[in-house]
TORTI-353627 format. One line per field, with one value per residue: x, y, z of N, C-alpha, C in turn; residue number from 1. Coordinates in steps of 0.2 Angstrom, whole numbers, plus 2048, in hexadecimal, padded with zeros to 3 digits. Example, Ala and Ser with C-alpha at 12.3 -4.5 7.8 and 13.67 -1.06 7.14 Angstrom:
# residues 2
nxx <- (842,840)
nyy <- (7E4,7F5)
nzz <- (827,823)
caxx <- (83E,844)
cayy <- (7EA,7FB)
cazz <- (827,824)
cxx <- (842,840)
cyy <- (7F0,800)
czz <- (827,827)
k <- (1,2)
***
This chain:
# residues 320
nxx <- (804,808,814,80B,807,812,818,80B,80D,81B,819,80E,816,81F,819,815,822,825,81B,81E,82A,825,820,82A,830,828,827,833,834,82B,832,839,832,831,839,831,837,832,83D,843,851,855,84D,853,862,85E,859,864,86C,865,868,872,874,86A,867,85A,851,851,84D,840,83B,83A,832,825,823,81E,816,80D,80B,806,7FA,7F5,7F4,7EC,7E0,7DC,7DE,7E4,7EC,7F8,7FD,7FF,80A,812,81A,811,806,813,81A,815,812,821,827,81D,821,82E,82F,827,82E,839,834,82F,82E,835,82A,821,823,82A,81F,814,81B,818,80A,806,80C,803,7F7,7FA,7F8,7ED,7E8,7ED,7E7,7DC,7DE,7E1,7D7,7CF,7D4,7D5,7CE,7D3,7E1,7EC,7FB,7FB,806,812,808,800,805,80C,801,7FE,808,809,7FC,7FD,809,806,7FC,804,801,7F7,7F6,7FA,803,808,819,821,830,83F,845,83D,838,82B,82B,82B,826,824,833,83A,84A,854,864,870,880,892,89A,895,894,897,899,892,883,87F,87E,878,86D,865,864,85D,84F,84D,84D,859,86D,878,885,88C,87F,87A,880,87F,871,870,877,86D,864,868,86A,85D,85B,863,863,859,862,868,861,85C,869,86A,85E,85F,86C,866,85D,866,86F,864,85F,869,86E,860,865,863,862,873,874,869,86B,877,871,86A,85D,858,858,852,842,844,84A,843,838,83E,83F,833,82A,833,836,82F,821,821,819,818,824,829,833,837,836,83E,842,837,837,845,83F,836,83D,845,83A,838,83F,83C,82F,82F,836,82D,824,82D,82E,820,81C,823,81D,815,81F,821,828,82C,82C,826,81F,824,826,81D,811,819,81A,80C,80A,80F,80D,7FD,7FC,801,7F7,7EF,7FB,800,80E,817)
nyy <- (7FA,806,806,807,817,81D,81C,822,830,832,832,83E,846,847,84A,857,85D,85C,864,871,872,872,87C,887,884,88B,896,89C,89B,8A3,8B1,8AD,8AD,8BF,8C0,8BA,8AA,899,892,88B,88D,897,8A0,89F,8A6,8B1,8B5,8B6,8C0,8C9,8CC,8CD,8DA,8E2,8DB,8DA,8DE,8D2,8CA,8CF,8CD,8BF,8BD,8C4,8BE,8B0,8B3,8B9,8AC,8A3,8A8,8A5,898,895,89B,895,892,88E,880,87C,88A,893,889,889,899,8A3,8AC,8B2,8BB,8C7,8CD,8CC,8D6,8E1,8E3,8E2,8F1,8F9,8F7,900,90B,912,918,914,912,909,903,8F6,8EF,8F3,8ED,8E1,8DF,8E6,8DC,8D1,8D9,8D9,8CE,8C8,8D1,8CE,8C4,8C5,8CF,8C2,8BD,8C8,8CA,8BC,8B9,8C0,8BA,8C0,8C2,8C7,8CD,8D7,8E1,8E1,8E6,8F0,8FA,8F7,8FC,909,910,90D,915,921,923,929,936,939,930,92E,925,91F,923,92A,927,932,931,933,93E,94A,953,962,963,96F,972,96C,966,95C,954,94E,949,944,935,924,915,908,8FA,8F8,8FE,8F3,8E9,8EF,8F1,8E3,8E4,8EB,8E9,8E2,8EC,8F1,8F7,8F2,8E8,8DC,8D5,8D7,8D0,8C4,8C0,8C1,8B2,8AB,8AB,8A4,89B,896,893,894,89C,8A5,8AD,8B2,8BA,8C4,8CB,8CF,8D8,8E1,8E7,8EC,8F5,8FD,904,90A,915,91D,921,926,931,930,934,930,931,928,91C,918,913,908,90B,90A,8FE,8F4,8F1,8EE,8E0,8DB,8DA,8D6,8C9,8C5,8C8,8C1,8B2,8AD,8AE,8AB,89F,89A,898,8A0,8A5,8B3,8B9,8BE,8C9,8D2,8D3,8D8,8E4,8E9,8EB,8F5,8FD,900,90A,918,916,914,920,92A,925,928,935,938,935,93E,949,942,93D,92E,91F,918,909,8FA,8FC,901,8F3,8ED,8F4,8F4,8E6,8DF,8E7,8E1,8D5,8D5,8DA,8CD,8C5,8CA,8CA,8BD,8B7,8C2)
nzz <- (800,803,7FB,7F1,7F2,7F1,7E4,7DF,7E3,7DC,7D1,7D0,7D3,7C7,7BE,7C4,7C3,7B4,7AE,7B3,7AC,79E,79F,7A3,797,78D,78F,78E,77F,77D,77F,775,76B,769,75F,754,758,75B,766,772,778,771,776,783,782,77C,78D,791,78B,78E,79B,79D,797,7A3,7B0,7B8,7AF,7A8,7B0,7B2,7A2,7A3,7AD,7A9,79C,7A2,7A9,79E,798,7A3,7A2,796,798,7A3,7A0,797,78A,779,778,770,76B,778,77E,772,775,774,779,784,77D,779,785,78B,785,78B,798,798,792,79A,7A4,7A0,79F,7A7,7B7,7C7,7D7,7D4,7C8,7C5,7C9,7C1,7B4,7B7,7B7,7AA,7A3,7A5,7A1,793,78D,790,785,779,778,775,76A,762,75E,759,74C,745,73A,72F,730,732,73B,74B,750,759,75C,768,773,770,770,77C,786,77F,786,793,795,794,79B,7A7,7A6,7AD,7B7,7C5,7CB,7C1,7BB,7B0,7A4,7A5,79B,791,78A,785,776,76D,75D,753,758,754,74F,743,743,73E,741,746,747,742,748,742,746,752,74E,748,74F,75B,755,756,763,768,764,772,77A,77D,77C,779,774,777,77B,76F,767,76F,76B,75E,75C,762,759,74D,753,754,747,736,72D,731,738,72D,726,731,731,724,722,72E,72A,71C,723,72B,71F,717,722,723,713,712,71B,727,73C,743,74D,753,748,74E,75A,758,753,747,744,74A,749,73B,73A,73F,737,728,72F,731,727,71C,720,72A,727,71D,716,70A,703,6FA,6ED,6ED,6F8,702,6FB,6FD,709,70C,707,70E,71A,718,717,725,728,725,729,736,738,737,742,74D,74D,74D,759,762,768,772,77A,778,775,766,763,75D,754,746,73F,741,73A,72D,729,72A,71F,715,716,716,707,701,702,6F8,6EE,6EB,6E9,6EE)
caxx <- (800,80E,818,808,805,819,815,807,80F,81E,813,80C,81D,824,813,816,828,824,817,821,82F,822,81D,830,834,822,829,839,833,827,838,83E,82E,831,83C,82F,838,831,840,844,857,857,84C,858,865,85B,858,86B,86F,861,869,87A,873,86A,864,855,84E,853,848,838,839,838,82B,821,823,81E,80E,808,80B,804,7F3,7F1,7F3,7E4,7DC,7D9,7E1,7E6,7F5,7FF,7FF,803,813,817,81A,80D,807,816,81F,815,813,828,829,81C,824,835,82F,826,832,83F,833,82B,835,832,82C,81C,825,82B,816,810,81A,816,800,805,80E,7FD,7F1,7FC,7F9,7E6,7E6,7F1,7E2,7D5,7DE,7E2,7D0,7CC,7D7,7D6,7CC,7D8,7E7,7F3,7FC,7FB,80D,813,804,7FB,80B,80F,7FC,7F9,80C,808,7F8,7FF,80D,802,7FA,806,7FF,7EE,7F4,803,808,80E,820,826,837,841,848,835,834,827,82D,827,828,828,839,840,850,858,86B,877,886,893,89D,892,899,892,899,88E,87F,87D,87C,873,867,863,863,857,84A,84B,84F,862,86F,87E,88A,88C,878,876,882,87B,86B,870,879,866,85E,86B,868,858,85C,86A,85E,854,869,86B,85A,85C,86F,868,858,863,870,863,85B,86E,873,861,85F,870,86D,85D,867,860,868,878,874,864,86E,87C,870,865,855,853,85A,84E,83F,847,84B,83D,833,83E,83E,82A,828,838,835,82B,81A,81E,816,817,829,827,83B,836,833,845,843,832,83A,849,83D,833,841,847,835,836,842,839,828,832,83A,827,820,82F,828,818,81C,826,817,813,823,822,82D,828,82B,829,81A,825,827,815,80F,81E,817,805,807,812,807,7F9,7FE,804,7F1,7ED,7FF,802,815,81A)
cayy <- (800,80C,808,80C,81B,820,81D,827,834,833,833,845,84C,846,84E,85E,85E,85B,86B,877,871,872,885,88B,883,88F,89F,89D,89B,8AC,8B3,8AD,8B1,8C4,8BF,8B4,8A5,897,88E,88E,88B,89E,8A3,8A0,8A8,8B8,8B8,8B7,8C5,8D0,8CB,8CF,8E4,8E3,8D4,8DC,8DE,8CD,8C8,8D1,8CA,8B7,8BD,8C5,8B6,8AC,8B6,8B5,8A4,8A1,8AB,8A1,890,896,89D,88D,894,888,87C,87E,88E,892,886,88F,8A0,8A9,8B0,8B6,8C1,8CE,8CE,8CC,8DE,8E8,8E2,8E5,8F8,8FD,8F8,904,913,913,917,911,90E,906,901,8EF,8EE,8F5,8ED,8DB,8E1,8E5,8D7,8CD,8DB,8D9,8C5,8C7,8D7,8C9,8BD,8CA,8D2,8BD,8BB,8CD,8C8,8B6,8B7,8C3,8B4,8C4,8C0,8CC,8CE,8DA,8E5,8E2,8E8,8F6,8FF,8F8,901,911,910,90E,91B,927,923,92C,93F,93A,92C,92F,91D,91F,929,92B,927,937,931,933,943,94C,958,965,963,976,976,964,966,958,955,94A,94A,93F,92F,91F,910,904,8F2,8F9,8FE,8EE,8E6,8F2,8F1,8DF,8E2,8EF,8E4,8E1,8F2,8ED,8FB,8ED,8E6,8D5,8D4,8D6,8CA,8BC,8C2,8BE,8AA,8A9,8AB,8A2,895,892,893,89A,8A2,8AB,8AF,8B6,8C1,8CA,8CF,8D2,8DB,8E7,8E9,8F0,8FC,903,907,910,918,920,923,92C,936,931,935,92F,92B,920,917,915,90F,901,90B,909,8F8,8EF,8F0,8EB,8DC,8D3,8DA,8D1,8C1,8C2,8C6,8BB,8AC,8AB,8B1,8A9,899,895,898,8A5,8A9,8BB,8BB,8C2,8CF,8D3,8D5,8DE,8EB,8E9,8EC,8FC,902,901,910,91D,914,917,926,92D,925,92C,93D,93A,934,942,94E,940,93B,929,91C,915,901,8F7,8FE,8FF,8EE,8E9,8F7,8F3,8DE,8E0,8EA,8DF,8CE,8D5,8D8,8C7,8C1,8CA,8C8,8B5,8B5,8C4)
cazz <- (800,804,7F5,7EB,7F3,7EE,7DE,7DD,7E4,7DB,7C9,7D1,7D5,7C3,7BA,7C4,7BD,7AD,7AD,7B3,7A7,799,7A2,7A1,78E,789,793,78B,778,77D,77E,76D,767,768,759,751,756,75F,767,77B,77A,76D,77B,788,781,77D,792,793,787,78F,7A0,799,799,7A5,7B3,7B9,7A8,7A5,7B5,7AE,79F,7A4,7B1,7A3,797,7A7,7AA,799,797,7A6,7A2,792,79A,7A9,79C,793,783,774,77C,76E,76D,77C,77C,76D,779,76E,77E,786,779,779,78B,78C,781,78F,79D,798,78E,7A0,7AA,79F,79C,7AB,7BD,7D0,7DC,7D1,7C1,7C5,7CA,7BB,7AF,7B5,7B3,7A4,79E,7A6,79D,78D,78C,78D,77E,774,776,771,762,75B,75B,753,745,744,732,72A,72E,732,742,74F,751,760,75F,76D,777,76B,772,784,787,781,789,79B,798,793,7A3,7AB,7A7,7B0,7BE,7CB,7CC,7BA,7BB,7AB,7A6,7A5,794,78B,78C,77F,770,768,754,752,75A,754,74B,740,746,73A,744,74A,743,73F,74B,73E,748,758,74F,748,759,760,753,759,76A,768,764,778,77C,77E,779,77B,76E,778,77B,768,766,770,769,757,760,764,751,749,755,750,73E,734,72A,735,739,729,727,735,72F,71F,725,732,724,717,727,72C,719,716,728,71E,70D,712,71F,72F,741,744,757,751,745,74F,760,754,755,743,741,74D,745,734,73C,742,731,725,732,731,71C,717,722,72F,726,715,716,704,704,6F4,6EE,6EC,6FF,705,6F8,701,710,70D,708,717,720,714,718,72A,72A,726,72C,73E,739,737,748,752,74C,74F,762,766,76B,778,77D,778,76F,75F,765,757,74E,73F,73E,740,735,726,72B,728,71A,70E,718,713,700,6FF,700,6EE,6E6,6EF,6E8,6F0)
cxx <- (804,812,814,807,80C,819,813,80A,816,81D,812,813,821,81D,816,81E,828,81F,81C,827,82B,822,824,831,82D,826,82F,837,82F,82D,83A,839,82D,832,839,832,836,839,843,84C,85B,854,84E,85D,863,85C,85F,86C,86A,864,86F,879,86E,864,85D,852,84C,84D,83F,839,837,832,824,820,81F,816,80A,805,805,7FA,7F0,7EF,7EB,7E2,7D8,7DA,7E4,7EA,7FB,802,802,80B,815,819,815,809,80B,81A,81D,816,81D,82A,826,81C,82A,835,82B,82B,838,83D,82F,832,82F,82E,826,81D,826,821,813,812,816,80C,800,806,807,7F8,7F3,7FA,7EF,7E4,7E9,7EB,7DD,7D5,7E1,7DC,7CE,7CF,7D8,7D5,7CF,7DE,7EF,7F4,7FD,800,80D,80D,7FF,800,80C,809,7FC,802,80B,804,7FC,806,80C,7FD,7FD,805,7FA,7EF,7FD,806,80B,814,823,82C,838,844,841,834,830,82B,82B,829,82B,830,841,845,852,85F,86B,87E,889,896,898,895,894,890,893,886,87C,87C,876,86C,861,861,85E,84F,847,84D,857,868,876,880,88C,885,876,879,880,874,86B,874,872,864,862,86C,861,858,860,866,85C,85C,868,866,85A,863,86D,863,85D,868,86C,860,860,86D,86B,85E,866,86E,865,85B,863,864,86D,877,872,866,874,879,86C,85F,853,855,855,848,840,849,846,836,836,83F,837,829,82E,836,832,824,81C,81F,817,820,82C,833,83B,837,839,848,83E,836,842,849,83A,839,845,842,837,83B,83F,832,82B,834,831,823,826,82C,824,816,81D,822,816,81B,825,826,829,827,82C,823,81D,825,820,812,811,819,811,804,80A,80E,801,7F8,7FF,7FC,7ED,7F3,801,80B,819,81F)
cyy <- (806,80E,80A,816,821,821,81F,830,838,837,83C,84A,84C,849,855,862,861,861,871,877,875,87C,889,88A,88B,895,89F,89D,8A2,8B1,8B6,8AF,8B9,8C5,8BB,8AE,89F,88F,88F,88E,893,8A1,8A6,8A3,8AF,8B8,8BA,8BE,8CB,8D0,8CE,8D6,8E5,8DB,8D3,8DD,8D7,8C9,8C8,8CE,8C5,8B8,8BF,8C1,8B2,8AC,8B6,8AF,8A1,8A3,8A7,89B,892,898,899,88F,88C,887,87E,886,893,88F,889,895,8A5,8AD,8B3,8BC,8C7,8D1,8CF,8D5,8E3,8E8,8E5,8EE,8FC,8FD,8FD,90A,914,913,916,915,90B,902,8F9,8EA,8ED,8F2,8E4,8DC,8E4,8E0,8D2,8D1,8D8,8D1,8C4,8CD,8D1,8C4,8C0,8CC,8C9,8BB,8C1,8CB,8C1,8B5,8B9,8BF,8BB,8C4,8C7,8D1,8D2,8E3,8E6,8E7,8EE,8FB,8FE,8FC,907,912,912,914,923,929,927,934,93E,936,92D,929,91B,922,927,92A,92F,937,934,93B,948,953,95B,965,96A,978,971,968,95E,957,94D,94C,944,939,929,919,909,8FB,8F5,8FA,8F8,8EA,8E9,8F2,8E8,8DE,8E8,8EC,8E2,8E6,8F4,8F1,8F8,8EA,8DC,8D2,8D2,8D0,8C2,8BB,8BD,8B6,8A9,8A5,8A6,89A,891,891,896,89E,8A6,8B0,8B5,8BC,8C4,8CE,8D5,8DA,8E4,8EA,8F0,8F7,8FF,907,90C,913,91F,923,929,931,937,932,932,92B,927,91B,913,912,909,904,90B,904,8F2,8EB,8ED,8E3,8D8,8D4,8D7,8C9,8BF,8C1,8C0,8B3,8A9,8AB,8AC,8A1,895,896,89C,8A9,8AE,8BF,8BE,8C8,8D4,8D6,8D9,8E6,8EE,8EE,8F2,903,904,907,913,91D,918,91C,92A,92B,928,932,93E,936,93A,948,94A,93D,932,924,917,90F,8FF,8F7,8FF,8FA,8EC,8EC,8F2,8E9,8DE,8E2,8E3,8D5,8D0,8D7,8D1,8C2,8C2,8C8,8C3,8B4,8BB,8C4)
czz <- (800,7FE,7ED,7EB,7F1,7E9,7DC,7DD,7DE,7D4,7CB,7D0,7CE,7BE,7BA,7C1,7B5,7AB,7AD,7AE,7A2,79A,7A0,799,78D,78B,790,783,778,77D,77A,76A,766,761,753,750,75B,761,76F,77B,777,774,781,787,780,785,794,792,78B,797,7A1,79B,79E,7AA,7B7,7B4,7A5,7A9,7B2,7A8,79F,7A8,7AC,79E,79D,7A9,7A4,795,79A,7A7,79B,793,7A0,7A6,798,78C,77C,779,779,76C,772,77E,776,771,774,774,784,784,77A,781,790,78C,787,794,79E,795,797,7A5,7A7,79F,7A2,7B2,7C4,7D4,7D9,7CA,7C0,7C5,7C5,7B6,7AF,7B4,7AE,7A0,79F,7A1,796,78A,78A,788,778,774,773,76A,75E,75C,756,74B,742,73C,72D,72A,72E,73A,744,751,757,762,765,773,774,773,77A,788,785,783,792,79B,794,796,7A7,7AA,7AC,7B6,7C0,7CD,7C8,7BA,7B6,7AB,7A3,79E,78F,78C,785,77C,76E,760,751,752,759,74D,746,743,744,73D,746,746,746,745,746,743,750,754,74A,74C,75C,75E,755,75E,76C,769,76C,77C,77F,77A,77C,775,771,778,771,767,767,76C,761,756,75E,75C,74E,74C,754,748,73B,72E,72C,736,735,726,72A,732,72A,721,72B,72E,721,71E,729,725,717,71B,722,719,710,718,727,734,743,74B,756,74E,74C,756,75E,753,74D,73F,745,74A,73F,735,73B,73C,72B,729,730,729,71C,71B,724,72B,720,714,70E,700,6FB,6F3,6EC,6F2,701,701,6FA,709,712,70B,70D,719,71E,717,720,72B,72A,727,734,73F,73B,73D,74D,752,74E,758,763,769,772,77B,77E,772,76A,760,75E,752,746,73B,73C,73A,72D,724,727,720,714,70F,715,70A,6FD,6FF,6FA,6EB,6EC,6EC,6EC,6F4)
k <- (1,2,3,4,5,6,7,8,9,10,11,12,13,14,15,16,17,18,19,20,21,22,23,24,25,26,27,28,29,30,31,32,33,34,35,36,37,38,39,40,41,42,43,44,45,46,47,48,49,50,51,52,53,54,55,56,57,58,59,60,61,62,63,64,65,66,67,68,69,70,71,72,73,74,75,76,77,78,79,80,81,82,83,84,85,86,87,88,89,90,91,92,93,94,95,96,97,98,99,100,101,102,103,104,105,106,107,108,109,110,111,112,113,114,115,116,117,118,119,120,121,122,123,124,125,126,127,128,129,130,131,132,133,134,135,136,137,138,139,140,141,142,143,144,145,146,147,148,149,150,151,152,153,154,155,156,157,158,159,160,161,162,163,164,165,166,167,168,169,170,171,172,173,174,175,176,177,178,179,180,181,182,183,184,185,186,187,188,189,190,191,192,193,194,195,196,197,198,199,200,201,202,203,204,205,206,207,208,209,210,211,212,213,214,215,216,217,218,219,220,221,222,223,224,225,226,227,228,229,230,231,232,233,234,235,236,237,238,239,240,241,242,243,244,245,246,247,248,249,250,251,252,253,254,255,256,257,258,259,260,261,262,263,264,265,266,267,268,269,270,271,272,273,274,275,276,277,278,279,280,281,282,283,284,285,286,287,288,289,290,291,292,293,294,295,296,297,298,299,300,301,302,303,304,305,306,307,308,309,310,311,312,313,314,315,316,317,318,319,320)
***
């Protein structure tokens, strides 16, 4: 009787194992999926690389991956999506942008109810769009972060970061100055993607993709390449280029047109995407702008916008 009762118990204890295991692979793939990629070992290495610049950052993220995971599973959401991280990405991104644009002594609070609110917007907007077959991408996170830090005119628990601070256009200047550091703003432009202004961070970052695939590797190179050289050519800031702000975006838009989205594996698609990724320059150049009155950063509505548009083209010209 006893040694059934060890048995049983054992069975429990090696269930409960085997869950939680199942629970961290899903949180870590929510990770990789910022990147479009579903793979927990890419995932892990992003937490390094964001741990790498900073290890509180690195904390919030896995808790925010952790928390959205954990709101699709009680939620009773698909199985496999969920084990895919498709619930924790976006939640990763408004966890880790409240906790950098936001200051204490309420910000570590706020970013993790965000990264919880962020997990149930992500389940709302993949039903509004189910029928149009255009993934959601990081827009659920794009809206409920400037939502909440634009909370902070109207509620005293918000404190703004000192860095946001609002502009007037009347009295914006342009300013081309300064030498180019090219090998930094390739790095930086990848480690942006996770709000990461580190040359080892990018580094690991781009281990990560190349670990899931050496393609995906070579798309993103490509993909941040063509956004440095026309950031350039069409004479954008020096600083931006040289901090990645106009390489992040071009990233994860030729990973989604060239690979990740083109299901029918169309050889036109890496030329689709290294337009994408041309456009998201002056798509981002034109939402900084149009932040600047409020004080907010543009995130990666270039990507989604640039995304959408050449996805949704691809459903009248199917070769694109």
């Amino acid at each position: 009787m006893k040694e059934g009762k060890t048995m049983q118990n054992n069975v429990k204890k090696s269930n409960k194992e085997s869950t939680f295991f199942s629970f961290l692979v899903a949180s870590l793939k929510g990770i990789s999926q910022v990147m479009l990629i579903e793979n927990a070992l890419t995932g892990f290495i992003f937490l390094i690389a964001i741990m790498v610049s900073s290890f509180s950052l690195g904390i919030i993220a896995l808790l925010s991956s952790m928390i959205g995971t954990l709101i699709g599973n009680l939620g009773g959401a698909d199985e496999q999506d969920v084990q895919q991280g498709l619930f924790g990405f976006n939640s990763v991104l408004s966890g880790m942008a409240l906790t950098i644009f936001l200051e204490e002594p309420y910000q570590w609070l706020i970013a993790l109810f965000g990264a919880a609110f962020t997990a149930i917007f992500t389940a709302a907007m993949t039903h509004f769009m189910k029928k149009s077959e255009i993934p959601i991408l990081t827009f659920p996170y794009i809206i409920l972060t400037w939502f909440f830090l634009l909370t902070s005119y109207r509620l005293k628990a918000f404190i703004l970061s000192s860095d946001l601070v609002p502009q007037s256009l009347a009295n914006w200047k342009l300013t081309i100055t300064g030498e180019i550091n090219w090998f930094h703003g390739s790095f930086n432009g990848m480690g942006q993607i996770f709000f990461l202004e580190n040359v080892i961070s990018g580094i690991l970052l781009f281990i990560g993709v190349f670990i899931a695939g050496w393609r995906l590797g070579v798309y993103a190179i490509i993909g941040n390449g063509a956004a440095l050289i026309t950031a350039y050519v069409l004479g954008g800031e020096h600083s931006l280029i040289y901090s990645g702000l106009y390489g992040y975006n071009a990233i994860l838009a030729i990973l989604a047109v060239s690979k990740v989205f083109n299901t029918e594996n169309h050889p036109w698609a890496l030329f689709s995407g290294i337009a994408a990724s041309c456009l998201t320059v002056p798509v981002a150049a034109s939402i900084i702008t149009w932040m600047l009155p409020f004080g907010l950063p543009a995130l990666t509505m270039p990507f989604v916008l640039c995304t959408w548009l050449f996805l949704g083209a691809r459903r009248v010209i199917p070769k694109f």
